[in-house]
N, C-alpha and C positions, 0 to 999 in steps of 0.2 A: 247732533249725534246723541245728547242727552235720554230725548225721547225715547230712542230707538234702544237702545239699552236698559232703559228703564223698562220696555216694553218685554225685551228678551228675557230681563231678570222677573217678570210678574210673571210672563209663561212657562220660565224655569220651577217657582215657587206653586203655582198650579198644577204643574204635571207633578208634582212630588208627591202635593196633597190626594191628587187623584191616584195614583200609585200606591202612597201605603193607604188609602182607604180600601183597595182593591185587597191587599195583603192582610189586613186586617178584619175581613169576612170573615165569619166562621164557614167552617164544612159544613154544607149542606147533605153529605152523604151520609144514610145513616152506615152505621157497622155491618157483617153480616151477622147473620144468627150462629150463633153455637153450637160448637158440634159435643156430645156425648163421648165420653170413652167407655162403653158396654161393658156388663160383667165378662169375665174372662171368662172362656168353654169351664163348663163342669168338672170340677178333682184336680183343676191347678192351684197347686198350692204354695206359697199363698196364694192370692186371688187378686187380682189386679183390675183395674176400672172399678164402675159401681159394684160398691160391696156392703155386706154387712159390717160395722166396725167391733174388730178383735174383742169379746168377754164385754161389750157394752151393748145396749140399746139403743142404739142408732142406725142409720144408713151411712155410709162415705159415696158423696155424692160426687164424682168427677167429669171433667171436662177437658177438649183438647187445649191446650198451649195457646195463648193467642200471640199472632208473630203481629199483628197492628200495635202500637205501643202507643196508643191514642183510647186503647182503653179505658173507662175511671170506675166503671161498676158491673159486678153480675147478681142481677136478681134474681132469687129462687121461689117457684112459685109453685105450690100442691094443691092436689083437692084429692080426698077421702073418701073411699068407695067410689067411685063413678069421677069419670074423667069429665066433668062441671064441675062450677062454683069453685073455680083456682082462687089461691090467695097469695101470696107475697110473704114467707114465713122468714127469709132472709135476706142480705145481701154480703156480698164481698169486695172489698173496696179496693182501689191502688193504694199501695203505702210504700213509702220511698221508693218511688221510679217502678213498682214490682205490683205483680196482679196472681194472688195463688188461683190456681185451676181445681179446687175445690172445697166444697160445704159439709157439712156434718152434720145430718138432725137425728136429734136428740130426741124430739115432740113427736116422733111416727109412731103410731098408733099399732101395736103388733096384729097379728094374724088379719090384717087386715091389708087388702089390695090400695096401692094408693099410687098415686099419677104426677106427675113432676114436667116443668117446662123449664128455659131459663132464658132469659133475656140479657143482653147488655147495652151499656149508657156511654156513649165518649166521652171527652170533657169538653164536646160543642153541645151537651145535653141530645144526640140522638138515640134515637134509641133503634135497637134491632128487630127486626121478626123475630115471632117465638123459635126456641128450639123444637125437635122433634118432640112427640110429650114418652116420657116415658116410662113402662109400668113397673113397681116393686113391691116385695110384701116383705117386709120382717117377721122371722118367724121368733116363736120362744124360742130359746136357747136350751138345748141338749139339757138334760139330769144326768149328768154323773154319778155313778156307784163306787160308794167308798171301798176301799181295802180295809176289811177288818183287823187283818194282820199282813203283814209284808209278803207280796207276791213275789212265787218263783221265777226264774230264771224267763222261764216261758209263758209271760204273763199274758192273763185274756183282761178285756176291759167289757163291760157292759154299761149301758146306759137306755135311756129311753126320750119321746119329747112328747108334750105334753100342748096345747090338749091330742086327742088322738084322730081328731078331724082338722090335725095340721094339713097347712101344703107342703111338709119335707119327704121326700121320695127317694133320699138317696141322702148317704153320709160316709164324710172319710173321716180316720182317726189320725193326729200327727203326733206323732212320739219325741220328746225333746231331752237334752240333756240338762245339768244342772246349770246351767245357762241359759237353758230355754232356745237353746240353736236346734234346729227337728236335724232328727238321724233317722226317724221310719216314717214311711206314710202310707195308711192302708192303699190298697185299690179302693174304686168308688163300693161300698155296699148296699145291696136294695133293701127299701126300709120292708121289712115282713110284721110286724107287729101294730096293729092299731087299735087294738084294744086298749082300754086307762092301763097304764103301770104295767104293758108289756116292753121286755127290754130287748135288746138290742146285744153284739156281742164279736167282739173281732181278736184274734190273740196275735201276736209279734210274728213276723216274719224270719227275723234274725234276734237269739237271745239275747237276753240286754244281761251285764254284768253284778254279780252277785253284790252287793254293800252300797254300789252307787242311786243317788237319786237321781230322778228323774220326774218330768212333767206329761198328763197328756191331754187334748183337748178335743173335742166333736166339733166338725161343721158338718150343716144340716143344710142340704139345698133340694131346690122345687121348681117345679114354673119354668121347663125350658125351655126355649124358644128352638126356632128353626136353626141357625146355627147351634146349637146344643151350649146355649149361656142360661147360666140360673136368673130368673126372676124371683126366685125366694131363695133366705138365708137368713143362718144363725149362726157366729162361732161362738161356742162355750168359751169362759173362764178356762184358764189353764188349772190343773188339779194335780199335785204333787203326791208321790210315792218315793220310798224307798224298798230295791229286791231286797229279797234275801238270804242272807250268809249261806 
């Protein structure tokens, strides 16, 4: 009887090894590719998906949620004028158990067309098909015209953008309170002015209150696609006022 149990116990201990060897394969599958979350239609505001980032120089570069939690990296990858020669200018990594769904560059090159892919990495190291590639241009950001002296009740804003062979075609103004929470927001305006240092000009809808201050700032967009989404943008610096008495 020895034998034979010795023999069941060595094909007990074989099928084990054979088992978690099985378990212990990495995925061969890779991820799929990433999807984009597109600028939102034109004069929502704020602006949701790929956007320009608020009074700064950058893009905010977004992506959907990934429900695969096998994630470990999304690489971002551009090329400058002409949709060749991508490069890898980023990544974003897991960090405690979490993966954000978007990048922020900083390095984009203004008034200039530039092209974007993204890929992702699991933690078996595959890697996915590229994203869809996608086009954006940052524009300069709006010139605000100061108040010399404290505007009425019924205040107009002017400004202009600069150079004047932008791609901005259209700009809305948001009107905030001293908190900076908006209470007006123009309609979209057509840009008319493209000569150097011609301005631009929208007055309040609803009076704003005589003593109080308030903020207001320019986004400038261009480049719409067939669903009517910006491919070009700028939002200005916020710029503070007080009406007056």
């Amino acid at each position: 009887m020895r034998p034979i149990i010795q023999t069941v116990f060595s094909f007990s201990i074989l099928a084990f090894l054979i088992y978690a060897c099985v378990t212990d394969v990495e995925d061969p599958t890779p991820p799929p590719a990433p999807e984009w979350v597109y600028p939102s239609e034109v004069g929502t505001i704020p602006p949701e998906g790929v956007r320009a980032v608020a009074g700064e120089d950058g893009i905010h570069l977004e992506w959907q949620p990934f429900s695969d939690n096998d994630i470990a990296e999304v690489r971002i990858y551009r090329a400058d004028s002409a949709a060749v020669d991508f490069e890898c200018i980023g990544n974003v990594r897991e960090q405690y158990a979490n993966i954000e769904n978007f990048y922020e560059d900083f390095s984009v090159p203004l008034d200039t067309v530039v092209y974007y892919y993204l890929r992702v990495v699991d933690k078996s190291d595959n890697r996915s098909k590229a994203s869809d590639t996608l086009q954006f241009t940052l524009l300069q950001k709006s010139n605000l015209d100061d108040f010399e002296e404290p505007p009425p009740s019924n205040t107009s804003f002017s400004w202009n953008i600069n150079p004047p062979e932008s791609s901005a075609g259209l700009y809305c103004i948001d009107v905030a309170d001293a908190s900076k929470n908006s209470i007006q927001t123009s309609p979209l305006i057509q840009r008319t002015g493209y000569a150097p240092q011609a301005f631009e000009g929208w007055t309040v809808t609803e009076p704003l209150t005589p003593g109080n201050q308030y903020f207001w700032r320019v986004y400038a967009f261009g480049l719409l696609d067939e669903q009517n989404r910006p491919h070009a943008m700028s939002i200005s610096g916020w710029r503070g006022f007080e009406v007056a008495e």
